[in-house]
mmCIF entry with sequence, helices, sheets and N, C-alpha, C, O atoms, coordinates in Angstrom:
data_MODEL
# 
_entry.id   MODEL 
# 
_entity.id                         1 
_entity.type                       polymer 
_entity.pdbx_number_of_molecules   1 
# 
_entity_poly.entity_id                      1 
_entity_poly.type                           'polypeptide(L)' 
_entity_poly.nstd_linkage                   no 
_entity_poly.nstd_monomer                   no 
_entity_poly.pdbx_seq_one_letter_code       
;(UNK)(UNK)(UNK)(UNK)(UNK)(UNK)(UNK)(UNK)(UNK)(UNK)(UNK)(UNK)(UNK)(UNK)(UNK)(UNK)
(UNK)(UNK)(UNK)(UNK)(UNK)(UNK)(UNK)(UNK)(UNK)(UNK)(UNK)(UNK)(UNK)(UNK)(UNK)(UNK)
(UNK)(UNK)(UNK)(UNK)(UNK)(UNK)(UNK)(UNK)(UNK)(UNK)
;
_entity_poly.pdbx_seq_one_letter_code_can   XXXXXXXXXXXXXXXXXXXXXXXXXXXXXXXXXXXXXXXXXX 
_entity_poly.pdbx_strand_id                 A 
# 
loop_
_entity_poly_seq.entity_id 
_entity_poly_seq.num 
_entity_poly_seq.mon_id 
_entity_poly_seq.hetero 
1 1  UNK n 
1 2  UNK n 
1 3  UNK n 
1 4  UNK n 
1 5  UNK n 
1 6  UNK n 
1 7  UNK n 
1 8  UNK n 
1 9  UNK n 
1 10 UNK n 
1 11 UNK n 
1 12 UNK n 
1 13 UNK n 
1 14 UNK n 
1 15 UNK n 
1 16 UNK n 
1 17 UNK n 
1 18 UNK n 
1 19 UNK n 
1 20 UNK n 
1 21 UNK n 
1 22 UNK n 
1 23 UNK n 
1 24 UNK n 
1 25 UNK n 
1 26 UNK n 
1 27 UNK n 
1 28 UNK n 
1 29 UNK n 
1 30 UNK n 
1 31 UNK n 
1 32 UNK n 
1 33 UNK n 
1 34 UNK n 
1 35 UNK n 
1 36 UNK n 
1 37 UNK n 
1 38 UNK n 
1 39 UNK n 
1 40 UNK n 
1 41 UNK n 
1 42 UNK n 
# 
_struct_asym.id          A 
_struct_asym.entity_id   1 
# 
loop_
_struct_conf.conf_type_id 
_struct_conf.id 
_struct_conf.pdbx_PDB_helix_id 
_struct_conf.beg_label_comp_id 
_struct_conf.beg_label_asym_id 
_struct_conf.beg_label_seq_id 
_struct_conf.pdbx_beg_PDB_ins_code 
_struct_conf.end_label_comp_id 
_struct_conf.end_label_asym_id 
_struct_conf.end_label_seq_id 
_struct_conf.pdbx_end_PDB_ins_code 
_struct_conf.beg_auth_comp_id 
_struct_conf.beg_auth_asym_id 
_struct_conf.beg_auth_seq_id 
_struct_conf.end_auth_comp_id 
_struct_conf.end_auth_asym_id 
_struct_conf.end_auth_seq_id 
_struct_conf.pdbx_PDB_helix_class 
_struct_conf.details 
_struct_conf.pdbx_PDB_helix_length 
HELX_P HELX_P1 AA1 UNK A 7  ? UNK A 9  ? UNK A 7  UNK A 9  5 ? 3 
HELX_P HELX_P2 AA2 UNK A 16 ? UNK A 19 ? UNK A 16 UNK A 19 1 ? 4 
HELX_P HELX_P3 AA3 UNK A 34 ? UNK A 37 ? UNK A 34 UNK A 37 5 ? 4 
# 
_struct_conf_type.id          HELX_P 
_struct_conf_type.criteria    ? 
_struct_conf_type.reference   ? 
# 
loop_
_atom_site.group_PDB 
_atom_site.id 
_atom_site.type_symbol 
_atom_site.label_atom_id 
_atom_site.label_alt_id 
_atom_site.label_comp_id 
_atom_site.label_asym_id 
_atom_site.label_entity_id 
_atom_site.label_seq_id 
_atom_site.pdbx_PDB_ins_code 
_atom_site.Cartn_x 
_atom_site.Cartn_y 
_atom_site.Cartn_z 
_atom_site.occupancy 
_atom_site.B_iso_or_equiv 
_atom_site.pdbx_formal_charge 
_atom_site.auth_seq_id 
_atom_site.auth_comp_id 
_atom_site.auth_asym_id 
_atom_site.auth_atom_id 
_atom_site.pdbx_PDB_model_num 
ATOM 1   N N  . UNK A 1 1  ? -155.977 27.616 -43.184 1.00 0.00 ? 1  UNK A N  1 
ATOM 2   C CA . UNK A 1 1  ? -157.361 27.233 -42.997 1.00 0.00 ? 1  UNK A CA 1 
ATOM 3   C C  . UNK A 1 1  ? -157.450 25.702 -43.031 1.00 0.00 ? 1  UNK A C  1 
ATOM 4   O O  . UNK A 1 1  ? -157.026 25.092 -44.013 1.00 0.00 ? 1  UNK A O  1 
ATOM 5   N N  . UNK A 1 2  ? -158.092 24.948 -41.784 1.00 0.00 ? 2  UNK A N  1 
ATOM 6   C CA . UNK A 1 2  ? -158.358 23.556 -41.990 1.00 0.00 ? 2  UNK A CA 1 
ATOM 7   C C  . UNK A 1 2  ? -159.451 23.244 -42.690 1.00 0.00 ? 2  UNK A C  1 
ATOM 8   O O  . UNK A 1 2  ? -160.451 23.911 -42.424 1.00 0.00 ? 2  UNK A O  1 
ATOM 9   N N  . UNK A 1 3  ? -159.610 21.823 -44.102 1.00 0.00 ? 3  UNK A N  1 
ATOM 10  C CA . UNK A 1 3  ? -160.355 21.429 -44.496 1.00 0.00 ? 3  UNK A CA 1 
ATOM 11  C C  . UNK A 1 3  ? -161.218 20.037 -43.835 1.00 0.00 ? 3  UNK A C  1 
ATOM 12  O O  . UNK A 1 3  ? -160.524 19.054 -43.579 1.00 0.00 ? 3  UNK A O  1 
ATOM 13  N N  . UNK A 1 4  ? -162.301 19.981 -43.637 1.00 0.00 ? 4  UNK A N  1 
ATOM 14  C CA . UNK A 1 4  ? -162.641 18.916 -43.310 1.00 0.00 ? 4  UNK A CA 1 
ATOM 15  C C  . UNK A 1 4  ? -163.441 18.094 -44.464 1.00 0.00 ? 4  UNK A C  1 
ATOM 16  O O  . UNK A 1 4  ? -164.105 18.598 -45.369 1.00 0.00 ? 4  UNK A O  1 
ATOM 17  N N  . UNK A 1 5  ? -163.201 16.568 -44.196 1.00 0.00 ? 5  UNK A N  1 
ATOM 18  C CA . UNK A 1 5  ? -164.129 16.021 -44.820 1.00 0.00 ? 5  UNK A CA 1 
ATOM 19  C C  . UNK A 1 5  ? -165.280 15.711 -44.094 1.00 0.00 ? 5  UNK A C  1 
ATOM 20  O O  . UNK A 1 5  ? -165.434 15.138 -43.015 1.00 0.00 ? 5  UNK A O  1 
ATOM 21  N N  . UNK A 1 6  ? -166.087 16.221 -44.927 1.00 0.00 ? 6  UNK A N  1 
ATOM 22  C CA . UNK A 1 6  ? -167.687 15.750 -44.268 1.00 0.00 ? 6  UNK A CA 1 
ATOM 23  C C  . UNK A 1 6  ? -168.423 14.449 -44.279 1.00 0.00 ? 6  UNK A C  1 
ATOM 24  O O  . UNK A 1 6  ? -167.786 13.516 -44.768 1.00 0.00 ? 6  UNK A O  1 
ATOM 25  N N  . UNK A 1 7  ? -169.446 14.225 -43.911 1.00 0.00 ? 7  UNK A N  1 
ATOM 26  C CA . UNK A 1 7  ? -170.073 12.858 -43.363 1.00 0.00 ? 7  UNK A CA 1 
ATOM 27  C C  . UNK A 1 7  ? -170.186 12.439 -44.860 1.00 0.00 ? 7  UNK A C  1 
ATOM 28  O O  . UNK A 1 7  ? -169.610 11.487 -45.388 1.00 0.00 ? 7  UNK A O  1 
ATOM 29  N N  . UNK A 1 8  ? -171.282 13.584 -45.614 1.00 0.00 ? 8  UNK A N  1 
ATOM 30  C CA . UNK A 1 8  ? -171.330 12.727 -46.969 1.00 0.00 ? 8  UNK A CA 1 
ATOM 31  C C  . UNK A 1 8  ? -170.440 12.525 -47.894 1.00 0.00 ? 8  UNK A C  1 
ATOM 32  O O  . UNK A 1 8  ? -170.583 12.377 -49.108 1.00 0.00 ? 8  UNK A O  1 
ATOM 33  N N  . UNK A 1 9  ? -169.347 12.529 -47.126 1.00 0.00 ? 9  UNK A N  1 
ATOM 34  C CA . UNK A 1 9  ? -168.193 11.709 -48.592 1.00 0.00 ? 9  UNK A CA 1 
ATOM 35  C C  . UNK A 1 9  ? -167.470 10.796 -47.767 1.00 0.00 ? 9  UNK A C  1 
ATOM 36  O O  . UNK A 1 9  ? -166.429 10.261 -48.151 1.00 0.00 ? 9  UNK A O  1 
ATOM 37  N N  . UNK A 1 10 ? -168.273 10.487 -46.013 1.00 0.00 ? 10 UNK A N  1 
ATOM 38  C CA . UNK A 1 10 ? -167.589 9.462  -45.282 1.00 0.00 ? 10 UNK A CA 1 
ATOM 39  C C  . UNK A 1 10 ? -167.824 8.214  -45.747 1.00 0.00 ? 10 UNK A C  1 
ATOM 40  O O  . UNK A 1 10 ? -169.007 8.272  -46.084 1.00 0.00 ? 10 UNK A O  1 
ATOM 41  N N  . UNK A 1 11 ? -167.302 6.752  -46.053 1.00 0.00 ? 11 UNK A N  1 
ATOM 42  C CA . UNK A 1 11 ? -167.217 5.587  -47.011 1.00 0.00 ? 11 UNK A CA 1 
ATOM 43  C C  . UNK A 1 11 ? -168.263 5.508  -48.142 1.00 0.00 ? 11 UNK A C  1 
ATOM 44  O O  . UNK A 1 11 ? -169.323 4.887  -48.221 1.00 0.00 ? 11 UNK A O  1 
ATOM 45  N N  . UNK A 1 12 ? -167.589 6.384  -49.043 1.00 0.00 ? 12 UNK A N  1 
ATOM 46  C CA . UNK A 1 12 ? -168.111 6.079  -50.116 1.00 0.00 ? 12 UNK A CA 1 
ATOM 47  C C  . UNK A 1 12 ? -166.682 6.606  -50.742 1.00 0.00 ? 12 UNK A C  1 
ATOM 48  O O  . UNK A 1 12 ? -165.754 7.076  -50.084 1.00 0.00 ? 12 UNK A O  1 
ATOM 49  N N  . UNK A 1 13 ? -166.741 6.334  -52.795 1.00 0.00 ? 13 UNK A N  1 
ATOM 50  C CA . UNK A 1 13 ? -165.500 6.876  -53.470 1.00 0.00 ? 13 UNK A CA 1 
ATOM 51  C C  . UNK A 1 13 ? -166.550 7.541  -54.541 1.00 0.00 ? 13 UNK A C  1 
ATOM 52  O O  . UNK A 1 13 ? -166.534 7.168  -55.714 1.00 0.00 ? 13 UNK A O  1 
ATOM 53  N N  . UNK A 1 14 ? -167.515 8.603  -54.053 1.00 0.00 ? 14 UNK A N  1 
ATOM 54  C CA . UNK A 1 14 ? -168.046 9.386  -54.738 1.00 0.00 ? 14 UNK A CA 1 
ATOM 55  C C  . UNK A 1 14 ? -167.200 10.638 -55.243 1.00 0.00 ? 14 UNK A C  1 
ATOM 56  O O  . UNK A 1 14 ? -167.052 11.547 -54.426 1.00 0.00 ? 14 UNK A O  1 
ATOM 57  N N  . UNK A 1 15 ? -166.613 10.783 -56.540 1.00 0.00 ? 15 UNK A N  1 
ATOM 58  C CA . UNK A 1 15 ? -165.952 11.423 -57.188 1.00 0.00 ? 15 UNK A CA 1 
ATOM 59  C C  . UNK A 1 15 ? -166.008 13.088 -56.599 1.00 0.00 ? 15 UNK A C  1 
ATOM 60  O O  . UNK A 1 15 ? -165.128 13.914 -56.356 1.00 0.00 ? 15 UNK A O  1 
ATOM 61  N N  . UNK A 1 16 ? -167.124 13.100 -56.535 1.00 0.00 ? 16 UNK A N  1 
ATOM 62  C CA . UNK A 1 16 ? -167.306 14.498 -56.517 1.00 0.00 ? 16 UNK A CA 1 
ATOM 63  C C  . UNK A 1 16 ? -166.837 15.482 -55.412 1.00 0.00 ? 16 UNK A C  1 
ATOM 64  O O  . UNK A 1 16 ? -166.646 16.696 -55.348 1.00 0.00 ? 16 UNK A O  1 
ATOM 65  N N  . UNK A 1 17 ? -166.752 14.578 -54.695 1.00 0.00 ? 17 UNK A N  1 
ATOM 66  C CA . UNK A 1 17 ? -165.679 15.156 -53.128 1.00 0.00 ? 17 UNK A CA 1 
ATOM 67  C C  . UNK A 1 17 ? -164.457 15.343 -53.774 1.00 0.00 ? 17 UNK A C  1 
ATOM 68  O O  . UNK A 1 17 ? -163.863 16.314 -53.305 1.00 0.00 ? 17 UNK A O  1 
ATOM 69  N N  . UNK A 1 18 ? -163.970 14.884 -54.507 1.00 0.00 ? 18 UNK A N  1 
ATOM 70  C CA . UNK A 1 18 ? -162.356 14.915 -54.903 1.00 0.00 ? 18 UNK A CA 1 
ATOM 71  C C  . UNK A 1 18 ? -162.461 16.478 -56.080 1.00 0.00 ? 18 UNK A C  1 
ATOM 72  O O  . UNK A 1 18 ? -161.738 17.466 -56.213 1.00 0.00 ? 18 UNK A O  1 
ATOM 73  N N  . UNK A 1 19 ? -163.498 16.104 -56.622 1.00 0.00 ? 19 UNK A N  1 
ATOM 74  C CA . UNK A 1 19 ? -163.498 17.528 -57.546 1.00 0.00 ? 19 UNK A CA 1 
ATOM 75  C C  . UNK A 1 19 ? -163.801 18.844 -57.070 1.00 0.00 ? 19 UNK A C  1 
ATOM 76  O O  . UNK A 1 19 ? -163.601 19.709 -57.922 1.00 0.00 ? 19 UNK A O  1 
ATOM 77  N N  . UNK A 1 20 ? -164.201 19.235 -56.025 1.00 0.00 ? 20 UNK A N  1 
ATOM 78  C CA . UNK A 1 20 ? -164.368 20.316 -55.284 1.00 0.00 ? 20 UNK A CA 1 
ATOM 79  C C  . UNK A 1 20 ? -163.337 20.414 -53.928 1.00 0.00 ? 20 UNK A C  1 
ATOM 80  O O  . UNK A 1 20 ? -163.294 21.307 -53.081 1.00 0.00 ? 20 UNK A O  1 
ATOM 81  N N  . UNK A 1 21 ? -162.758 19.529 -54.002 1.00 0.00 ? 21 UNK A N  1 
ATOM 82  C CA . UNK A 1 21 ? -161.519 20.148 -52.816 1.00 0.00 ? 21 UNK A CA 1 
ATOM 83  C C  . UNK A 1 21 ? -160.390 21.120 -53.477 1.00 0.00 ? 21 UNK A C  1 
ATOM 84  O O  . UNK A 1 21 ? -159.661 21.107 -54.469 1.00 0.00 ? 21 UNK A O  1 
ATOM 85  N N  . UNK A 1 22 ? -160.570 21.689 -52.736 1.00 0.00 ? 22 UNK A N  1 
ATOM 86  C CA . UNK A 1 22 ? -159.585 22.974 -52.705 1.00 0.00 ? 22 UNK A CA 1 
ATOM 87  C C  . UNK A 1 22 ? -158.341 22.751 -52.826 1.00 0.00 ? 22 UNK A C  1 
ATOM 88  O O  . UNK A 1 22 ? -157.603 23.149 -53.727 1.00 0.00 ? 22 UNK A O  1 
ATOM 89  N N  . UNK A 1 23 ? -157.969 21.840 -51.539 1.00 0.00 ? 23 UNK A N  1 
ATOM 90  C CA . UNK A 1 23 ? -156.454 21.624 -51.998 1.00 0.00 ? 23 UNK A CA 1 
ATOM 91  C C  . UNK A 1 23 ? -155.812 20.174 -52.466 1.00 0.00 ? 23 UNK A C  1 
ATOM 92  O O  . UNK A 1 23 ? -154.685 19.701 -52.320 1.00 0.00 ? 23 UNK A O  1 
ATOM 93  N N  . UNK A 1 24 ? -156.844 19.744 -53.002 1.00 0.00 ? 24 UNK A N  1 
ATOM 94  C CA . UNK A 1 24 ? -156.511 18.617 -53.682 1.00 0.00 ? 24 UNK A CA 1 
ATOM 95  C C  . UNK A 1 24 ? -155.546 17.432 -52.882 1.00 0.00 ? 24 UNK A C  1 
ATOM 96  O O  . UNK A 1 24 ? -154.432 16.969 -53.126 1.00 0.00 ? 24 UNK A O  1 
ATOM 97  N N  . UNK A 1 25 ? -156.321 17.245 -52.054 1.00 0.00 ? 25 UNK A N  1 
ATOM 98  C CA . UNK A 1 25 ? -155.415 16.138 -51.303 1.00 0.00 ? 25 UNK A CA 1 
ATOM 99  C C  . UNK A 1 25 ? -156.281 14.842 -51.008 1.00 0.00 ? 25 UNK A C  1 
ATOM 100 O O  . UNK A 1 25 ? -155.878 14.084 -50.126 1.00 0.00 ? 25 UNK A O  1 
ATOM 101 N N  . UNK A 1 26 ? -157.534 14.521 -51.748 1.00 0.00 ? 26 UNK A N  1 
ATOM 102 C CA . UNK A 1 26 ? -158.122 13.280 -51.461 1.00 0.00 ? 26 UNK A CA 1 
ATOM 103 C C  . UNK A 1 26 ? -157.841 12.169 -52.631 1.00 0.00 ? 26 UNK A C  1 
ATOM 104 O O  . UNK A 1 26 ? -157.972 12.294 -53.848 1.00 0.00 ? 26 UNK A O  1 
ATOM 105 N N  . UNK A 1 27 ? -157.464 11.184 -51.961 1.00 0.00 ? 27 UNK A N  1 
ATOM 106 C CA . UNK A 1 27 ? -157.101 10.285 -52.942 1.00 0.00 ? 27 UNK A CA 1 
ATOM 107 C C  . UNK A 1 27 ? -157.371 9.068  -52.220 1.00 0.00 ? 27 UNK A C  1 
ATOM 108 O O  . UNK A 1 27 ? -157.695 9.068  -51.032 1.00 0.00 ? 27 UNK A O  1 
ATOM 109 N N  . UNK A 1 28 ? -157.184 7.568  -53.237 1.00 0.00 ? 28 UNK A N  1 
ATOM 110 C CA . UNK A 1 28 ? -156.959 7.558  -54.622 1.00 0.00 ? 28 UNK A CA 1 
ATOM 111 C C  . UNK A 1 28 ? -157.367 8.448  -55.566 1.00 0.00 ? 28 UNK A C  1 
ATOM 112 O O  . UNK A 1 28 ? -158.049 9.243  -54.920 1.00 0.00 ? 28 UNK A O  1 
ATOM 113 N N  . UNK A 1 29 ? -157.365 8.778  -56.635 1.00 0.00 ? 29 UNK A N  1 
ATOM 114 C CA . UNK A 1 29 ? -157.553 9.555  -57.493 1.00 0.00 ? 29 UNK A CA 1 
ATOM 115 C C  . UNK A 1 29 ? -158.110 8.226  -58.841 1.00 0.00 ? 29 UNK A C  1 
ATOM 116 O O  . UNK A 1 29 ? -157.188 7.462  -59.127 1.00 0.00 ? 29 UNK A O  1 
ATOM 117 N N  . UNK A 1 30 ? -159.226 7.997  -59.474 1.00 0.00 ? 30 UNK A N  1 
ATOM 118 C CA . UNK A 1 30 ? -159.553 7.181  -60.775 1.00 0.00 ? 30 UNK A CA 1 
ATOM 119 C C  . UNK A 1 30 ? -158.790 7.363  -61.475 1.00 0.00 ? 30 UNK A C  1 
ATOM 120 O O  . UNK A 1 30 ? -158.807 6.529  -62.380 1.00 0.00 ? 30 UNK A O  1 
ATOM 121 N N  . UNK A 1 31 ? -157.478 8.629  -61.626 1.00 0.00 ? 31 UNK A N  1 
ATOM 122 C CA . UNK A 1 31 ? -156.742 8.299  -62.537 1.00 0.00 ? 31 UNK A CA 1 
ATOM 123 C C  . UNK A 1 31 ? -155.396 7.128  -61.671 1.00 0.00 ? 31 UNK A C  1 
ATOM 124 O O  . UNK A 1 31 ? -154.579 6.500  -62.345 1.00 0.00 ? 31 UNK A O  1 
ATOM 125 N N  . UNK A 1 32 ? -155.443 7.070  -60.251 1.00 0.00 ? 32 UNK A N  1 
ATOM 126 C CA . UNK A 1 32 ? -154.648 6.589  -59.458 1.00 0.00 ? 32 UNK A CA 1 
ATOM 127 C C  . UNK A 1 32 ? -154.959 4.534  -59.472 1.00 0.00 ? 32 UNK A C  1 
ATOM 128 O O  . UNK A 1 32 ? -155.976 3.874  -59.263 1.00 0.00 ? 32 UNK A O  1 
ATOM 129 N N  . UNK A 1 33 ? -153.694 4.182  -59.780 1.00 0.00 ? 33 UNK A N  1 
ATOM 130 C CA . UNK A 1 33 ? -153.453 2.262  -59.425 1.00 0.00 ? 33 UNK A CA 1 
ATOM 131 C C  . UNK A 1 33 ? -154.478 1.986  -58.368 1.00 0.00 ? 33 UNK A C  1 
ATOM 132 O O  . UNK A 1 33 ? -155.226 1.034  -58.592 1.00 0.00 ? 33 UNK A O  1 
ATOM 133 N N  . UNK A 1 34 ? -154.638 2.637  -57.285 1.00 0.00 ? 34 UNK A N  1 
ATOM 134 C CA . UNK A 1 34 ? -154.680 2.048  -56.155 1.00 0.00 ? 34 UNK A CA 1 
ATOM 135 C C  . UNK A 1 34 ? -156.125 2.478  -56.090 1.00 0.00 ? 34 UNK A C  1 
ATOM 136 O O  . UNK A 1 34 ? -156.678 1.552  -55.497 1.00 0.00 ? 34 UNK A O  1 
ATOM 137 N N  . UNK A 1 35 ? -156.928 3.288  -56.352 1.00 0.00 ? 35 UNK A N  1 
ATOM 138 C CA . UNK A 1 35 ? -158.378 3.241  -56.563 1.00 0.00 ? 35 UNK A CA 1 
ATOM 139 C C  . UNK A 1 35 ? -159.491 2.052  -56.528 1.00 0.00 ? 35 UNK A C  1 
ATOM 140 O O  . UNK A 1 35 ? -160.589 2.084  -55.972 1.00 0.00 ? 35 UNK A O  1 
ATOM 141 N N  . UNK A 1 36 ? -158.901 0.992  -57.280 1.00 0.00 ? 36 UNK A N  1 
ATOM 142 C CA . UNK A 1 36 ? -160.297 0.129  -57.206 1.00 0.00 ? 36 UNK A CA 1 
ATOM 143 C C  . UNK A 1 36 ? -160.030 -0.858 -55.983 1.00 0.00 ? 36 UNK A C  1 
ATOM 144 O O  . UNK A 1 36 ? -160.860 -1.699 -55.638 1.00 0.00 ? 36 UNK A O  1 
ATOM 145 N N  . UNK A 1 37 ? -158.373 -0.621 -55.142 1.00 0.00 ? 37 UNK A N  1 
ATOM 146 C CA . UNK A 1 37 ? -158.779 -1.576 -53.829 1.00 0.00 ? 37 UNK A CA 1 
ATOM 147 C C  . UNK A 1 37 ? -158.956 -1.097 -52.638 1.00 0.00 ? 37 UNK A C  1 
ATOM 148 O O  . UNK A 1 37 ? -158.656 -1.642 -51.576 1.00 0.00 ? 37 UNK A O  1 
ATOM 149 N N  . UNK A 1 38 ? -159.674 0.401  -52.877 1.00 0.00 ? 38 UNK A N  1 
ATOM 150 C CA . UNK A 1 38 ? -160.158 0.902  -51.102 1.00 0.00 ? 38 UNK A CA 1 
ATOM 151 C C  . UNK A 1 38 ? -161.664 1.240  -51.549 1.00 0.00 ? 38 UNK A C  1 
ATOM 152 O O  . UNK A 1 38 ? -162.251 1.688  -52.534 1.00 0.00 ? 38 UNK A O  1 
ATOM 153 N N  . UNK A 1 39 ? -161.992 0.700  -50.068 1.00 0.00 ? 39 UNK A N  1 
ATOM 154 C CA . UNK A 1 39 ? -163.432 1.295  -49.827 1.00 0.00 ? 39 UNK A CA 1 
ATOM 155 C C  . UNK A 1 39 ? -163.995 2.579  -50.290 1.00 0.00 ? 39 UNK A C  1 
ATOM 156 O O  . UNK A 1 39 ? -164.881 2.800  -51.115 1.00 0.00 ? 39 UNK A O  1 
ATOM 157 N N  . UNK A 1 40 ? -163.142 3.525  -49.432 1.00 0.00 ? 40 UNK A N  1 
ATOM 158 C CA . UNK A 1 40 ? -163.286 4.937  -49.320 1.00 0.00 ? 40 UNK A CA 1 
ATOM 159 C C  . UNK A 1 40 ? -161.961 5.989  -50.185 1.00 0.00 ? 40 UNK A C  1 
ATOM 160 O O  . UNK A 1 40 ? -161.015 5.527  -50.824 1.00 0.00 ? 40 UNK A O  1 
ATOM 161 N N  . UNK A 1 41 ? -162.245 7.374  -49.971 1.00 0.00 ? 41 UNK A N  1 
ATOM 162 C CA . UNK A 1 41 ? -161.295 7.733  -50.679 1.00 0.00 ? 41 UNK A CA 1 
ATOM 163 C C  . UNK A 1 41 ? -160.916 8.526  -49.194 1.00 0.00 ? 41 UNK A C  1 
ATOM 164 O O  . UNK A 1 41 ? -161.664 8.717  -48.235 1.00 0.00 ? 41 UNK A O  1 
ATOM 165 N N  . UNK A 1 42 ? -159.002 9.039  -49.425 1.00 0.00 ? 42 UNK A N  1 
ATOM 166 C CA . UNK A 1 42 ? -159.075 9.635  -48.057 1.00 0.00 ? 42 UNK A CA 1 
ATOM 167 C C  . UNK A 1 42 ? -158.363 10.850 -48.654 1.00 0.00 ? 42 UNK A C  1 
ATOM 168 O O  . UNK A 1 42 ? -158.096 11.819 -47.943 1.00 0.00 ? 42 UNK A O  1 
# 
């Protein structure tokens, strides 16, 4: 099954997209280094 990301978690690093994915593949992650130097999360 393909997941898409939707518009409302398009540039922003609103957490909450990352906590409801299924298969856990959006990152940075806040526990992740690289978090506070991207825009968006992918």
């Amino acid at each position: 099954m393909a997941y898409v990301i939707a518009e409302p978690c398009i540039g922003t690093k609103d957490n909450s997209c990352v906590e409801v994915c299924p298969v856990d593949c959006i990152h940075p992650t806040t526990d992740e280094p690289d978090y506070d130097k991207v825009e968006m999360l992918y």
